[in-house]
MIKETOR-85933 format. One record per residue: residue number from 1; residue in one letter; chain; x, y, z of N, C-alpha, C in turn. Coordinates in pm, 1 decimal. Example, Ala and Ser with C-alpha at 12.3 -4.5 7.8 and 13.67 -1.06 7.14 Angstrom:
! residues 2
  votor  mitor  lummi       n.X       n.Y       n.Z      ca.X      ca.Y      ca.Z       c.X       c.Y       c.Z
      1      A      A    1319.0    -569.0     780.0    1230.0    -450.0     780.0    1320.0    -330.0     780.0
      2      S      A    1285.0    -225.0     708.0    1367.0    -106.0     714.0    1290.0       3.0     787.0
***
This chain:
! residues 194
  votor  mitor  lummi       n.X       n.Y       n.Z      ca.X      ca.Y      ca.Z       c.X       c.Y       c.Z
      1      X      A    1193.3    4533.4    2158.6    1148.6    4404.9    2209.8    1184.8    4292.7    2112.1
      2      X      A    1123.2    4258.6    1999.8    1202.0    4189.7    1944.8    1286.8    4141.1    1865.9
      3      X      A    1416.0    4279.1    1884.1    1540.4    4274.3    1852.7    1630.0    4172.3    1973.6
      4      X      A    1566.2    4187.3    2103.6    1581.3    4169.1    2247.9    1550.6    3990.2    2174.7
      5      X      A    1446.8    3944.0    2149.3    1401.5    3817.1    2136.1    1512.7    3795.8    2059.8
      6      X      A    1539.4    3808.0    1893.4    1609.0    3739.6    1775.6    1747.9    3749.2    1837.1
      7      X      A    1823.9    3834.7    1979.8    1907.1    3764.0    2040.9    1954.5    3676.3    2086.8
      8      X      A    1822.5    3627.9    2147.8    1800.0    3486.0    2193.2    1801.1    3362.8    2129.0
      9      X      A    1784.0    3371.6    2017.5    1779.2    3271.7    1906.3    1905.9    3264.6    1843.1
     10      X      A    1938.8    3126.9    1905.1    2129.2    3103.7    1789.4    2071.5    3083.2    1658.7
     11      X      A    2087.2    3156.6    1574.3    2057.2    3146.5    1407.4    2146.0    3063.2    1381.0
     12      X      A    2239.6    3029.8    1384.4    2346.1    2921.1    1346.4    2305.9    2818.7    1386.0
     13      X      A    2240.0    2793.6    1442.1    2177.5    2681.8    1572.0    2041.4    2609.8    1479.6
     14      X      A    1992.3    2731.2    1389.3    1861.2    2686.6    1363.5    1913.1    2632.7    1177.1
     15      X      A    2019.2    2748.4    1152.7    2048.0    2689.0    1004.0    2136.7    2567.6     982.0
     16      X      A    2165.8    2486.5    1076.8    2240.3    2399.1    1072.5    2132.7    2288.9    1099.1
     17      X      A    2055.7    2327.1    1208.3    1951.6    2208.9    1188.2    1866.2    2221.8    1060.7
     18      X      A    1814.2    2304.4    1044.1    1775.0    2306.4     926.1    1822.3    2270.2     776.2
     19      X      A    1944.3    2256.0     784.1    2026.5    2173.4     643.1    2000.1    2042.5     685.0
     20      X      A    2061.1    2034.0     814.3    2018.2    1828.4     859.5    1910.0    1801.2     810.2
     21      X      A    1752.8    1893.1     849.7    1642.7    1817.0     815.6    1641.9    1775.4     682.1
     22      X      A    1699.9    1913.6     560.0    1657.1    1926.0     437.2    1759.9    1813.2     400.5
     23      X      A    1888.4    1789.1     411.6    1941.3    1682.4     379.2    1872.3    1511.4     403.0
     24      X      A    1839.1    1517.7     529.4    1799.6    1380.7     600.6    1658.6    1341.5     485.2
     25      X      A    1576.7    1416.0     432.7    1529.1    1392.1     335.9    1574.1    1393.4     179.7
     26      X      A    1697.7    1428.7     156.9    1733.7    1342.2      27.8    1767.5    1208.5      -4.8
     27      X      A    1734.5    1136.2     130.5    1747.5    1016.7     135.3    1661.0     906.6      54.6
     28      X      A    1482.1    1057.8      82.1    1356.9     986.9     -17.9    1411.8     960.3    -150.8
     29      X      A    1465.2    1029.4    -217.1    1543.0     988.3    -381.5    1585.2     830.4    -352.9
     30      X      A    1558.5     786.3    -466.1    1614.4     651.9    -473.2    1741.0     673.0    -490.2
     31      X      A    1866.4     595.1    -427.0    1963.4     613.3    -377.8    2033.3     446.1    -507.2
     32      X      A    2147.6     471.8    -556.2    2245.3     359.6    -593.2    2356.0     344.2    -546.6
     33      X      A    2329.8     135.2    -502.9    2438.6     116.1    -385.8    2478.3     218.4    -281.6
     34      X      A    2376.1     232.6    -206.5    2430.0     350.1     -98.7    2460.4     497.7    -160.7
     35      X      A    2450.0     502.8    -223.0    2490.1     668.9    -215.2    2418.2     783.6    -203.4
     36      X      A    2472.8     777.5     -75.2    2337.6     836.8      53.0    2424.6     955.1     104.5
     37      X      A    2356.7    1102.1     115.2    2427.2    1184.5     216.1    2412.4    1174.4     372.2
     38      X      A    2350.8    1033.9     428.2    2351.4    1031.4     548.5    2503.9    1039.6     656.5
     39      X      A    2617.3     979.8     601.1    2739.5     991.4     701.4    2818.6    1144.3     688.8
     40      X      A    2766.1    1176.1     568.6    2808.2    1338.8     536.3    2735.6    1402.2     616.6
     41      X      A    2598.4    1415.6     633.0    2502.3    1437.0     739.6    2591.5    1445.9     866.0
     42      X      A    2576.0    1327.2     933.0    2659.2    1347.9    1077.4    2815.4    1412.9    1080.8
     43      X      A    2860.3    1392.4     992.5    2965.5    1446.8     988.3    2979.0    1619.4     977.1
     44      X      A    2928.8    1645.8     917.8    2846.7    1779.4     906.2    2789.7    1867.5    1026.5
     45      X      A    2668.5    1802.4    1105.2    2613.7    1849.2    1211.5    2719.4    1816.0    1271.0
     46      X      A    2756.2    1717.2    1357.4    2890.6    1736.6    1477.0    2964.1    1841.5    1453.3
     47      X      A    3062.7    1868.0    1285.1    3134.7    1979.9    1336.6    3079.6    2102.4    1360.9
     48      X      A    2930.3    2125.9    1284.0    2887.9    2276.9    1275.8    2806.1    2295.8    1446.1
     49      X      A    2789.9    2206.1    1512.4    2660.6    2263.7    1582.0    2749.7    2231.4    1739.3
     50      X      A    2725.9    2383.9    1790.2    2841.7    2426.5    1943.5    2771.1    2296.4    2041.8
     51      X      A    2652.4    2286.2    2053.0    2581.5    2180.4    2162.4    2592.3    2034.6    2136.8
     52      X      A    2705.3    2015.3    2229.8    2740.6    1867.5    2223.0    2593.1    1759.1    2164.7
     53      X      A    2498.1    1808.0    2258.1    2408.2    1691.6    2288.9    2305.3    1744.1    2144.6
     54      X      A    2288.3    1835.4    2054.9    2252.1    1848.9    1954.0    2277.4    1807.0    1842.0
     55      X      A    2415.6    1813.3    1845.0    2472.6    1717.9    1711.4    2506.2    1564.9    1747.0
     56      X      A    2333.2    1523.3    1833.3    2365.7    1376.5    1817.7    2211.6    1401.0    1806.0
     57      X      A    2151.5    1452.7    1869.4    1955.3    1442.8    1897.1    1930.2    1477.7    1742.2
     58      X      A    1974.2    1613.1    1677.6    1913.5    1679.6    1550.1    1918.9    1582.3    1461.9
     59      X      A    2093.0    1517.5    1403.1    2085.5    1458.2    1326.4    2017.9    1279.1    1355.7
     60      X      A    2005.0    1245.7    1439.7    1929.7    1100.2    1441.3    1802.6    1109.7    1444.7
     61      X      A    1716.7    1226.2    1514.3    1579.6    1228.4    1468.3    1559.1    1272.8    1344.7
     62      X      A    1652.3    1323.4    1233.1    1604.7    1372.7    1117.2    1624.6    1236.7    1071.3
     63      X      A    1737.6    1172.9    1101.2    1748.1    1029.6    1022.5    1624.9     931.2    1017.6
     64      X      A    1551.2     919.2    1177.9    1474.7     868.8    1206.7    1354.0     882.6    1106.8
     65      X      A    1331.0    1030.0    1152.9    1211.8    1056.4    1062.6    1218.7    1018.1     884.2
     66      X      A    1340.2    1055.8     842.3    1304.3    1060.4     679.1    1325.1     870.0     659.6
     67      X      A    1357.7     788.9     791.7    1338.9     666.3     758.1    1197.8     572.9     803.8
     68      X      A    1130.2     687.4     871.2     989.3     663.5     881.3     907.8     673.5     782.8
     69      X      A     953.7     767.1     702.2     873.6     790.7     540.7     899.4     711.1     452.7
     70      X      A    1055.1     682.0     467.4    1062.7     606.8     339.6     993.7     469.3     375.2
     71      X      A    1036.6     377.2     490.4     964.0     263.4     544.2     828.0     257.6     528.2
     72      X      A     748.8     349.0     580.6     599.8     350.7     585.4     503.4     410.9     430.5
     73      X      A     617.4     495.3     326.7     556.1     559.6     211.0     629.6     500.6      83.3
     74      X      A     680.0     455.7     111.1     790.9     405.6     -74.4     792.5     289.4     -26.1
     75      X      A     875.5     216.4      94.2     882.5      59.3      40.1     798.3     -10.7     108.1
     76      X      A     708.1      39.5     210.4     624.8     -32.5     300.4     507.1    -116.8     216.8
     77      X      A     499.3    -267.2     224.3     420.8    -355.8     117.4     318.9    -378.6     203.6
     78      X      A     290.5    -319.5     343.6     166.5    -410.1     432.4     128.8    -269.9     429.4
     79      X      A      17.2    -313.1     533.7     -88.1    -181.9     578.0     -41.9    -142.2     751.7
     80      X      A      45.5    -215.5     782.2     135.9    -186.2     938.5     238.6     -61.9     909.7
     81      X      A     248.5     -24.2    1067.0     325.4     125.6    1047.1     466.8      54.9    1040.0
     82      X      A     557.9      82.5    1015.0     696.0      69.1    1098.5     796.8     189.7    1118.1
     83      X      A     789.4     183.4    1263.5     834.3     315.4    1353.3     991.4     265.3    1343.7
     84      X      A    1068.7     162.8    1357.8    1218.7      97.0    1349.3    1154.9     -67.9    1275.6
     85      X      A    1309.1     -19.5    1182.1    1305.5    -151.5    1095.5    1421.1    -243.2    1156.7
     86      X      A    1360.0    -378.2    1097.7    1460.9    -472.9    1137.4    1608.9    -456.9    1135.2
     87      X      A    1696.9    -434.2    1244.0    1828.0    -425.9    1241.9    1888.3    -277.4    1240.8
     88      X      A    1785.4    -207.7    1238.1    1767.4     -60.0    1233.7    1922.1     -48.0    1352.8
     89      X      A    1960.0    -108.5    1477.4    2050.2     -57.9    1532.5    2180.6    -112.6    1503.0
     90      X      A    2196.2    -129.3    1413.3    2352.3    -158.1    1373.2    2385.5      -0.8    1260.9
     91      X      A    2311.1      42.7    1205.6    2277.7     170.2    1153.6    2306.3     324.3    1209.1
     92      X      A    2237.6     268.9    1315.6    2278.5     348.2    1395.7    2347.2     389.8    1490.6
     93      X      A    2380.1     351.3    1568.2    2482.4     264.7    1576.7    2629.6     341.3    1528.1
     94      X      A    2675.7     316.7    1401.9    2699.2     344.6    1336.0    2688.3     532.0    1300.5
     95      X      A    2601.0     593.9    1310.9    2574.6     728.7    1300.8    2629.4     781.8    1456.1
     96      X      A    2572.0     723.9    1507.4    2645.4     775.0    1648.5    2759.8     774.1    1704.2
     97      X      A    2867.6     662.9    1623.4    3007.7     686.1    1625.9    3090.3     786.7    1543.9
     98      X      A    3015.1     784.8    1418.7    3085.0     841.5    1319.0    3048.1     994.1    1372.2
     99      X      A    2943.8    1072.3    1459.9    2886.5    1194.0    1565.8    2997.3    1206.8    1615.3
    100      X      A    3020.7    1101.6    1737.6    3107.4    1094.0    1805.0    3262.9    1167.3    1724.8
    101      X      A    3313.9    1034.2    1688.2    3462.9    1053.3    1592.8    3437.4    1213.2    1556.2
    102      X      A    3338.7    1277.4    1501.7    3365.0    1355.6    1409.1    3365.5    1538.6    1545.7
    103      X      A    3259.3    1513.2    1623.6    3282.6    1648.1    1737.5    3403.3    1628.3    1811.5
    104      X      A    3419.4    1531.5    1808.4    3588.4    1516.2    1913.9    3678.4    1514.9    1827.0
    105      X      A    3721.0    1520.6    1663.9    3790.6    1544.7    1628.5    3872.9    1669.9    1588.8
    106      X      A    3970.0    1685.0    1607.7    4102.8    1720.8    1629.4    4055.4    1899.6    1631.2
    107      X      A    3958.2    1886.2    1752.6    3934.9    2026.0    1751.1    3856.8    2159.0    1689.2
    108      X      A    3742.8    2014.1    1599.4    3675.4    2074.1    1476.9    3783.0    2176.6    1349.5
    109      X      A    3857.8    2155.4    1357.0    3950.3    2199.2    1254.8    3861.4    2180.7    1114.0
    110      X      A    3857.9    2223.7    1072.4    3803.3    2147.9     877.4    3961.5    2279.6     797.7
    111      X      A    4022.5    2125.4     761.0    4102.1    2102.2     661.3    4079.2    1977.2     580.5
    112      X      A    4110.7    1983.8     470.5    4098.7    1930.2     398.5    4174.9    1740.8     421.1
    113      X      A    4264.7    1772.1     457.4    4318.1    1615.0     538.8    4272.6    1580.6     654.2
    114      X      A    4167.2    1689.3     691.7    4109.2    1614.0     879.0    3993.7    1585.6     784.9
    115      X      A    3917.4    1652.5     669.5    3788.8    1596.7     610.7    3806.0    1469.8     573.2
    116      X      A    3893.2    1458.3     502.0    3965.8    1304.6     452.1    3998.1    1211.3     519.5
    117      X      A    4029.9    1209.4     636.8    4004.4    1137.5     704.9    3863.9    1091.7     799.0
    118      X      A    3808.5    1211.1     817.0    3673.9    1175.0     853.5    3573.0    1092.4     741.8
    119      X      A    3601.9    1127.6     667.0    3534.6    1078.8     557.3    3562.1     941.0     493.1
    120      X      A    3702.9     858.6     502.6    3726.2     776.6     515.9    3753.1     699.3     643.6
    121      X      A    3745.4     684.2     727.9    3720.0     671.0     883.0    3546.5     612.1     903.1
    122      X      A    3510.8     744.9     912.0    3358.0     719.0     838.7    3255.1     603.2     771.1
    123      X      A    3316.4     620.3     694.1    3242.3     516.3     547.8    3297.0     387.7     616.6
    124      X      A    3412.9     342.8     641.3    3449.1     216.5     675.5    3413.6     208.1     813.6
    125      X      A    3380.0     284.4     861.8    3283.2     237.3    1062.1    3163.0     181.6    1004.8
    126      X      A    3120.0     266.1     939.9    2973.9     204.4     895.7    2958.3      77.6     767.8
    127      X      A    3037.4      75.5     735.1    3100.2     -92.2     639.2    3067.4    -190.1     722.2
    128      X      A    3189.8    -190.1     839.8    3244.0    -256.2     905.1    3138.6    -325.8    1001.2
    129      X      A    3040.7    -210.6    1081.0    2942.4    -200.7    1158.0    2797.3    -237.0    1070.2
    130      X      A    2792.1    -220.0    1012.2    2619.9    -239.9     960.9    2669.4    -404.8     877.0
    131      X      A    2775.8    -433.5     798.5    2765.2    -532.2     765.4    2795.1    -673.9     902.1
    132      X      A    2889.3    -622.8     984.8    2851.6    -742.9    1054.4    2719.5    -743.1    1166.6
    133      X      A    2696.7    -671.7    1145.3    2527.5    -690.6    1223.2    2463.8    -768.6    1127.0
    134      X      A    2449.3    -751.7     995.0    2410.8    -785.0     912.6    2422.7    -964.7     908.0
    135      X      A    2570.0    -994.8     879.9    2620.8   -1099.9     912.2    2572.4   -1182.8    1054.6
    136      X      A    2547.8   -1121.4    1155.5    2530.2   -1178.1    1288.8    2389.9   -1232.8    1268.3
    137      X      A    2308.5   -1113.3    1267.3    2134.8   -1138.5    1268.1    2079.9   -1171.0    1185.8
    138      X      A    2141.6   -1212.1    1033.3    2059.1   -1368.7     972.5    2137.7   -1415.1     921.2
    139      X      A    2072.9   -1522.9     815.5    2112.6   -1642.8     794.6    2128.6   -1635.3     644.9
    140      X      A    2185.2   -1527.2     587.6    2280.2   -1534.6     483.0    2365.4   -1614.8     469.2
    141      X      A    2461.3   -1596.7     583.0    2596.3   -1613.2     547.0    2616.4   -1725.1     705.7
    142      X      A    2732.8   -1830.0     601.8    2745.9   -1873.9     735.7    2820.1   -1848.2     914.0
    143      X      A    2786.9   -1897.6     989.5    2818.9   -1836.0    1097.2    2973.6   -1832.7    1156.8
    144      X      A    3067.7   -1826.7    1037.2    3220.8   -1843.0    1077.4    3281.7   -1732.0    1045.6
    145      X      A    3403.7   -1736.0    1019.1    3467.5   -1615.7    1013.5    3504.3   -1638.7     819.3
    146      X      A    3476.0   -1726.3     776.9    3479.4   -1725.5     637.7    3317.5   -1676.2     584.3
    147      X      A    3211.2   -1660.3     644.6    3108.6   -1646.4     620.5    3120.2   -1489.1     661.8
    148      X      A    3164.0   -1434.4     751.2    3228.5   -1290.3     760.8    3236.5   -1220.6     640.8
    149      X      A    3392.6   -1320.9     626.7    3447.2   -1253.4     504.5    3372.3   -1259.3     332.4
    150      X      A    3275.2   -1328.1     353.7    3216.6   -1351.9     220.7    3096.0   -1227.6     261.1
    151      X      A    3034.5   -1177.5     354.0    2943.5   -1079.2     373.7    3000.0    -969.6     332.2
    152      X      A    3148.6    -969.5     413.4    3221.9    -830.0     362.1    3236.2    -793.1     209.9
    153      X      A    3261.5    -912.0     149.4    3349.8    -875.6      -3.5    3211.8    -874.1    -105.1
    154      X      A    3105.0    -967.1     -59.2    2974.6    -913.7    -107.9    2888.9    -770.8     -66.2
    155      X      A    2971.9    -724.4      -3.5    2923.6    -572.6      15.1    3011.7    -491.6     -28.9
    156      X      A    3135.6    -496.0     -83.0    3190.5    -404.1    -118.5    3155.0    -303.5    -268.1
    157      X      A    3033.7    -334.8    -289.8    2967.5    -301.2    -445.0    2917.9    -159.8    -341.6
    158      X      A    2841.2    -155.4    -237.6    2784.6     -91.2    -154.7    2850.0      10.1     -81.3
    159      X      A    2996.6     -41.9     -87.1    3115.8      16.6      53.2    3141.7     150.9     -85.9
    160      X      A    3144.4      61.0    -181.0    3191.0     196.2    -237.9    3159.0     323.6    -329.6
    161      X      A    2979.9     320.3    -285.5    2884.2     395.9    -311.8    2877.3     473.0    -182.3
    162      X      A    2901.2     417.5     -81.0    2892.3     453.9      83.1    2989.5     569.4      46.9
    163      X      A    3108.8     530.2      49.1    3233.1     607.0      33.0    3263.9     740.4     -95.4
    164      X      A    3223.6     686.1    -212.7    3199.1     782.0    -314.1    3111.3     898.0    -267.2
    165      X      A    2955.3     893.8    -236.4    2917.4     966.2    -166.4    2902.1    1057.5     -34.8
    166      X      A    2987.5     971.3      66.8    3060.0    1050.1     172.7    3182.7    1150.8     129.8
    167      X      A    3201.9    1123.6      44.6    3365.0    1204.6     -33.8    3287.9    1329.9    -153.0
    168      X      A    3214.6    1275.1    -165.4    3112.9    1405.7    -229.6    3018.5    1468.7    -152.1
    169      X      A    2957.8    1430.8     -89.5    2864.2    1563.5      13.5    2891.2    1554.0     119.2
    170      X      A    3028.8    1545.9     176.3    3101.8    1611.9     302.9    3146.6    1725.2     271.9
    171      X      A    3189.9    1760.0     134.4    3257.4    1880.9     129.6    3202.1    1944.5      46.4
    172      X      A    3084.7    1939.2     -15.3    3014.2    2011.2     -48.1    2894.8    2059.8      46.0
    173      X      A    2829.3    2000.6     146.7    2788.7    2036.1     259.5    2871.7    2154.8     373.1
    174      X      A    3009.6    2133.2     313.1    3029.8    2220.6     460.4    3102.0    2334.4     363.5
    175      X      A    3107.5    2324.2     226.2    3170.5    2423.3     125.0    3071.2    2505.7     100.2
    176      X      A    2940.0    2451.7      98.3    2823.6    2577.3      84.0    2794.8    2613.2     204.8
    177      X      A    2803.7    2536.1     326.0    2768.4    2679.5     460.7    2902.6    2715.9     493.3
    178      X      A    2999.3    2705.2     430.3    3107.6    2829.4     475.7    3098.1    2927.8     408.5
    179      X      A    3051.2    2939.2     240.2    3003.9    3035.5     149.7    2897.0    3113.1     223.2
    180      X      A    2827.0    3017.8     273.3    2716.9    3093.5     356.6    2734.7    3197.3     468.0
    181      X      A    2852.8    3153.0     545.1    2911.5    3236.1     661.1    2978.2    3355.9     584.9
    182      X      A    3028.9    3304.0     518.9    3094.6    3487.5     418.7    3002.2    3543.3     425.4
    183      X      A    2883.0    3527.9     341.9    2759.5    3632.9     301.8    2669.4    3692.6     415.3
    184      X      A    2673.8    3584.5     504.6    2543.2    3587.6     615.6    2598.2    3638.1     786.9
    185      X      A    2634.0    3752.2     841.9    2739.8    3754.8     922.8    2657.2    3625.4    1063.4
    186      X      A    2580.9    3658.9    1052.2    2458.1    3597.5    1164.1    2480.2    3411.2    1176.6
    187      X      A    2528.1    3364.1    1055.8    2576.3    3258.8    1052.1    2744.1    3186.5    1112.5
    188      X      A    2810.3    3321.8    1121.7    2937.3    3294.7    1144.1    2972.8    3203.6    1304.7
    189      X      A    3041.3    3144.3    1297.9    3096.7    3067.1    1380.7    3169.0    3067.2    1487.7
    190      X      A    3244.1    3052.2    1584.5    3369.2    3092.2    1645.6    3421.1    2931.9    1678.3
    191      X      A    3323.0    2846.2    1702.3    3408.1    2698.8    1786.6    3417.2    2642.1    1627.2
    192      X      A    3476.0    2673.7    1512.7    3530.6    2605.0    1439.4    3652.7    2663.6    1362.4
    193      X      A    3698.4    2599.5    1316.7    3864.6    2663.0    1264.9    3865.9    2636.1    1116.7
    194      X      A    3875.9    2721.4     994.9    3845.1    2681.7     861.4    3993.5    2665.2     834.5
***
């Protein structure tokens, strides 16, 4: 009987969400200029997890959540909850393309030049995307296309903490669960190509 059950259960299914969660909370660490394993995150779940509609639900509610903690337990200065922060969807936004880009790419292949490109692809969607939201919805910067470009080049201190850290725990994320698939047969894969 429940040999019959632990059939039923994709173990690959559960250890992949389960790295998302444990990752989506290293976010609590105080982080410099961005260097966050969140786009490694999505990049990560899309290629590992077979259910289209999982490697978009797992990794944005883990995002969600470990940005409910940090909002409401480390930087929250009132006594109000906050369930989404201001501008929260340019962010995301952002996670959901780089989902996207990354399960439809080239067949889930992981080579080392399809990582590299995801990974730079990546980092600059979410540059590109969170700073002009940024730019749009206040009153930083002025509202032209020189006020653009002064948002952009004042974020590039950020772009390239974004990027440093997407280039470091993309491939160390998917270098320790392929180590993992050697050891663990129950983990092994078939819809990905090493």
């Amino acid at each position: 009987m429940f040999e019959k059950n632990i059939n039923l259960i994709d173990i690959q299914t559960v250890a992949v969400s389960l790295i998302v969660l444990v990752v989506s909370f290293l976010r609590i660490i105080p982080d410099v200029h961005n260097f966050s394993p969140i786009i490694a995150l999505g990049i990560f779940g899309a290629l590992h997890y077979k259910n289209k509609i999982l490697s978009y639900v797992i990794p944005i509610l883990s995002i969600w959540f470990s940005d409910l903690i940090i909002n409401n337990f480390i930087y929250n200065l009132s006594n109000n909850i906050v369930f989404l922060y201001e501008g929260f969807y340019w962010q995301y936004l952002s996670y959901i393309l780089i989902i996207f880009l990354s399960f439809n790419f080239n067949k889930r292949k992981i080579a080392i030049l399809n990582l590299l490109f995801l990974v730079l692809s990546s980092s600059l969607l979410f540059f590109v995307i969170t700073n002009f939201g940024y730019w749009l919805t206040t009153d930083t910067y002025d509202n032209s296309v020189i006020g653009l470009l002064n948002c952009y080049i004042a974020a590039i201190p950020f772009y390239k903490g974004t990027l440093l850290s997407t280039l470091f725990y993309t491939p160390l994320f998917i270098g320790v669960y392929y180590l993992l698939q050697k050891k663990i047969l129950l983990l092994r894969s078939n819809h990905i190509v090493y």
